[in-house]
C-alpha positions as a printed NumPy array, in Angstrom:
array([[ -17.803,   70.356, -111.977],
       [ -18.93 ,   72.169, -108.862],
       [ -19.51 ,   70.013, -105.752],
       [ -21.751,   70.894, -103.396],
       [ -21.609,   70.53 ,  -99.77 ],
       [ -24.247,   68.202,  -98.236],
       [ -25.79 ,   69.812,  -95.195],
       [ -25.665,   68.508,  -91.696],
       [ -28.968,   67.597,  -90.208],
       [ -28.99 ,   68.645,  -86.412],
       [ -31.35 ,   65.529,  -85.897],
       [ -31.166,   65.034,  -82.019],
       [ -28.43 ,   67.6  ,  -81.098],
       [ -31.236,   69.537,  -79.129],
       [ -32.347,   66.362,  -77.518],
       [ -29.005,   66.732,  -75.564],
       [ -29.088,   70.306,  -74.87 ],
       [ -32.601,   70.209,  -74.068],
       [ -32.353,   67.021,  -71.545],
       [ -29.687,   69.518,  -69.93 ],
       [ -32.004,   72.587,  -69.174],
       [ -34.38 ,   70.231,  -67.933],
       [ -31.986,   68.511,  -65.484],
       [ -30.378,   72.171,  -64.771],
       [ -33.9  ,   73.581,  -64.099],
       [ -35.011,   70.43 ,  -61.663],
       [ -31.602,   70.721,  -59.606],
       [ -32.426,   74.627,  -59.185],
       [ -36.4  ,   73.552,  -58.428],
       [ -35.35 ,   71.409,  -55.542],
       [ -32.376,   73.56 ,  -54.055],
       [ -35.202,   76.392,  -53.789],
       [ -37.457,   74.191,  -52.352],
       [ -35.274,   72.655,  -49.622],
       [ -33.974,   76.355,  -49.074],
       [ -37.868,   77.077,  -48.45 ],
       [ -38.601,   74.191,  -46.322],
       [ -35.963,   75.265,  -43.932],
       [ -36.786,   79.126,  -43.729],
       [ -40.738,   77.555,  -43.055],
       [ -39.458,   75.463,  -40.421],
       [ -37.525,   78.122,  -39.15 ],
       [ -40.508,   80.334,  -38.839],
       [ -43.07 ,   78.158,  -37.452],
       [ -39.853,   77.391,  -34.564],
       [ -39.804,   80.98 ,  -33.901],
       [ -43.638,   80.679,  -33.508],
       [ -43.627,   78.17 ,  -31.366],
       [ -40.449,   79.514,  -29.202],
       [ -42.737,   82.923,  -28.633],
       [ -46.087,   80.705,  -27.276],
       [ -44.013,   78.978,  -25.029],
       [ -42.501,   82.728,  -23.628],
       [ -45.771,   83.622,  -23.286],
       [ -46.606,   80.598,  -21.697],
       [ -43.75 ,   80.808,  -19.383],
       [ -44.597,   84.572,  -18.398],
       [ -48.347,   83.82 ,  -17.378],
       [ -47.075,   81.193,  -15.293],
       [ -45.056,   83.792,  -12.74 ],
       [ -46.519,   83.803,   -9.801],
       [ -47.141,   88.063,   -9.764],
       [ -48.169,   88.342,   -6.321],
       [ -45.666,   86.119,   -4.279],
       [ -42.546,   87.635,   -7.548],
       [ -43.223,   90.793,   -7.234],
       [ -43.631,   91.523,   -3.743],
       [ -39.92 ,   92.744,   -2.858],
       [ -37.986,   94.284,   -5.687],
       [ -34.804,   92.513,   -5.081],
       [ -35.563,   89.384,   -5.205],
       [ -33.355,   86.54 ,   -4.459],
       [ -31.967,   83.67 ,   -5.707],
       [ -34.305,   81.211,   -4.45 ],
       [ -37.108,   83.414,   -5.501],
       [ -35.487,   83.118,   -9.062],
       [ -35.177,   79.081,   -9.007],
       [ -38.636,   79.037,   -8.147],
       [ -39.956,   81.225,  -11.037],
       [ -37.51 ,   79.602,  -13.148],
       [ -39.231,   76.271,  -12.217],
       [ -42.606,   76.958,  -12.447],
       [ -41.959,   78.408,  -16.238],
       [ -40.227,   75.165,  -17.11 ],
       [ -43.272,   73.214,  -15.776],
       [ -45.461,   75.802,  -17.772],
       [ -43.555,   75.217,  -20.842],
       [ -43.453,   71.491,  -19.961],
       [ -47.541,   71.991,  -19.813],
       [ -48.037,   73.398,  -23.026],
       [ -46.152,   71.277,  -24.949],
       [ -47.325,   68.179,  -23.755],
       [ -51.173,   69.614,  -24.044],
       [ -50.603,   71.036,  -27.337],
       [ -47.76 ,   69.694,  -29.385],
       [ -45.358,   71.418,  -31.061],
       [ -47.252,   71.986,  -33.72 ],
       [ -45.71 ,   69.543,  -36.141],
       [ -41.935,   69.607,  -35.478],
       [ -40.383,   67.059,  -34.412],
       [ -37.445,   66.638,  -32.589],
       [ -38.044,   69.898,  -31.199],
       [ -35.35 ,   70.255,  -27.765],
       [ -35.744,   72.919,  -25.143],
       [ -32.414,   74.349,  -24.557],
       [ -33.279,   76.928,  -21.526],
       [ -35.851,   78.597,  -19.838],
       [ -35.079,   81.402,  -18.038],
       [ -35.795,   85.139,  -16.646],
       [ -33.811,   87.911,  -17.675],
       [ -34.638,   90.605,  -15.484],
       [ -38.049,   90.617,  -12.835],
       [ -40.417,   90.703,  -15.495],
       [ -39.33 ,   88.879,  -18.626],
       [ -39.433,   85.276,  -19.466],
       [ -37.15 ,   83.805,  -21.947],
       [ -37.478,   80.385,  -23.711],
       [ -35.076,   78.449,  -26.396],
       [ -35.671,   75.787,  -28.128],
       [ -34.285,   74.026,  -31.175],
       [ -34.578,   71.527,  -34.1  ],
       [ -32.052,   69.85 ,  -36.443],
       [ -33.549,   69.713,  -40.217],
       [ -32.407,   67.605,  -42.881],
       [ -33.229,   69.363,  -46.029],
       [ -31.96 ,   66.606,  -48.46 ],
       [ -34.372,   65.442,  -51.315],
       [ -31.917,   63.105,  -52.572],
       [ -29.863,   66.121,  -53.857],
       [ -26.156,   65.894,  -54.781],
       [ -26.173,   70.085,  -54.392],
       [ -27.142,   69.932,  -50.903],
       [ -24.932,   67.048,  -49.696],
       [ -22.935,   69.729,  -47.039],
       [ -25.855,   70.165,  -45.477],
       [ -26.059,   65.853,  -44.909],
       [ -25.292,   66.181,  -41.28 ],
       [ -28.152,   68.39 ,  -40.788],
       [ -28.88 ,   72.538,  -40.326],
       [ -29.894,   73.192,  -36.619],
       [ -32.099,   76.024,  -36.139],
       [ -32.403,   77.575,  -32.508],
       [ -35.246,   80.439,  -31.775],
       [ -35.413,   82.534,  -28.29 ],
       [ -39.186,   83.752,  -27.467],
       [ -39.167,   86.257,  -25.059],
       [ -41.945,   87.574,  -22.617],
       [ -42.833,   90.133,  -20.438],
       [ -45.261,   89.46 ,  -17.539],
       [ -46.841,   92.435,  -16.184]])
């Protein structure tokens, strides 16, 4: 007598394999958007970090500045402080253009003609993600903006 085999069904094997992808695709949905959140924050800091240069550089007084080519140190405290109260101006007036936490670092001049500001933000790009848990303390992004006055 010949026997023959009874086939398998592979009733709700896919299930499993399927439920997998899914999972596999969502981790890989939110990684990419966290990743993206961060590189948009980053950009609109670098934004901001340039208005406030610009901001800063407009506030140098050009007539009393640039008077005497070598300027000295008390010159530079004085340009240095009316920048910071420019950049103090603008962000009070305007925001900062919805990041918060933002922290100015330093304002300062470089040579007699350029302004440079730094600011920075810590981000938390978390979404509840076990992938991203290194990043838990926080990534801190820093921009410069710099400015020339003329």
């Amino acid at each position: 007598m010949i026997r023959l085999r009874q086939v398998r069904s592979d009733d709700g094997t896919i299930g499993i394999l399927t439920l997998g992808f899914t999972v596999l695709a969502l981790m890989l949905i939110l990684v990419v958007s966290a990743a993206s959140a961060v590189h948009l924050t980053r950009l609109r800091l670098t934004n901001l970090a340039d208005e406030l240069a610009q901001d800063a550089a407009d506030a140098v007084d050009a007539g009393g500045y640039f008077a005497s080519p070598g300027a000295d140190a008390a010159a530079l405290d004085l340009a240095t402080a009316a920048m910071t109260s420019a950049v103090q101006r603008h962000v009070h007036e305007r925001g900062v253009d919805n990041l918060e936490g933002v922290h100015l670092v330093s304002v300062e001049t470089l040579d007699d003609s350029t302004a440079s500001v730094t600011i920075e933000v810590t981000v938390y790009p978390l979404f509840g993600v076990e992938a991203l848990m290194p990043f838990a303390d926080g990534i801190t992004l820093r921009a410069t903006g710099q400015a020339r006055s003329f």
